[in-house]
C-alpha positions as CSV (number, residue, x, y, z in Angstrom):
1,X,306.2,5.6,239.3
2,X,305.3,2.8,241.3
3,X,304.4,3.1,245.1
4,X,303.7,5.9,246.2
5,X,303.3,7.9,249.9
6,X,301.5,11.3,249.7
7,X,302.3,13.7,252.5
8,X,299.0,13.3,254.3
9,X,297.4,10.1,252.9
10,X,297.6,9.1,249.6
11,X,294.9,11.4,247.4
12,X,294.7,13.7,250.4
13,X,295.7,17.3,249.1
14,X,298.4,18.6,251.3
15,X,297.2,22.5,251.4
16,X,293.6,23.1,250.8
17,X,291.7,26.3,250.9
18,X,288.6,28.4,250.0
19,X,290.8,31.5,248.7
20,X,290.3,32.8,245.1
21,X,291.6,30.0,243.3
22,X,293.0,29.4,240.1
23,X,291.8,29.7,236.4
24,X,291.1,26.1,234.8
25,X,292.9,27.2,232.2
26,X,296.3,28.4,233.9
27,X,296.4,25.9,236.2
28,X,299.3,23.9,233.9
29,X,301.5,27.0,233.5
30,X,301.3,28.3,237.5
31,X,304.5,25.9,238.6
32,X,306.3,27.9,236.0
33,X,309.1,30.6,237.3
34,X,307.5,33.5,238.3
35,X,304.6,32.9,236.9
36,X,300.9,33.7,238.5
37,X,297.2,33.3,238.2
38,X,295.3,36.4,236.8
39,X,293.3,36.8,239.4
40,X,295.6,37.1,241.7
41,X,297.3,39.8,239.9
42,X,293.7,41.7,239.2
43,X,293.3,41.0,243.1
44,X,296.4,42.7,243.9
45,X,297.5,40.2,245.9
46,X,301.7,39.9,246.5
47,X,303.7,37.1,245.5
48,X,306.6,36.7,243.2
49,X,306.0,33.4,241.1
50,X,308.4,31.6,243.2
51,X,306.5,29.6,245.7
52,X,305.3,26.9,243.7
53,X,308.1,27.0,241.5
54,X,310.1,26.3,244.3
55,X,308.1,23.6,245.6
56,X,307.8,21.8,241.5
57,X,311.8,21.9,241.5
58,X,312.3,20.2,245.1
59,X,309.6,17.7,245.0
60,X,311.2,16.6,240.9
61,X,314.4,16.1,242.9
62,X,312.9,13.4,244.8
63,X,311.3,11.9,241.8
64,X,307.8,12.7,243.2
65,X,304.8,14.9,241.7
66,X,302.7,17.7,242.6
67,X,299.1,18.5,241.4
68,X,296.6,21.5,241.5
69,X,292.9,21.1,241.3
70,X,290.7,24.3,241.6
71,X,287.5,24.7,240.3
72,X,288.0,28.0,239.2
73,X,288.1,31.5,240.3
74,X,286.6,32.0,243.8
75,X,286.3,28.2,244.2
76,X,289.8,27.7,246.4
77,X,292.6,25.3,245.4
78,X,294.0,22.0,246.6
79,X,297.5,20.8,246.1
80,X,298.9,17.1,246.7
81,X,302.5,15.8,246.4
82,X,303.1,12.2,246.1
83,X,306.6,11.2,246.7
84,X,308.0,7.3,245.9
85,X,308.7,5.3,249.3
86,X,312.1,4.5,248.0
């Protein structure tokens, strides 16, 4: 993709946190519409599936990326977008 700029610092997640992350194994399929970890489900926590949906589709417009990395459930999530400088 070439050069890159990520929104703060390059390899710097954007939105970190010590929440109740994400299943390794869902972690490919949660920028899918409307779709959402199990935990979060079996935690009864609200959301719709839209959020990072929303977020996949805008930063694709602008030919950039975003990534997940969690550990696992319990083990919080981080989330970096990289966008091209051009």
């Amino acid at each position: 993709m070439g050069s890159s700029i990520g929104i703060i610092g390059v390899g710097n997640p954007l939105r970190k946190d010590d929440g109740i992350g994400i299943p390794v194994r869902e972690q490919k399929k949660i920028f899918r519409l409307h779709e959402r970890g199990s935990n979060a489900e079996e935690a009864r926590k609200v959301g719709t599936g839209l959020g990072l949906y929303l977020a996949k589709t805008i930063v694709k417009k602008h030919k950039g990326t975003i990534e997940v990395e969690s550990k696992g459930i319990g083990k919080g999530s981080a989330f970096t977008i990289a966008l091209p400088r051009e």
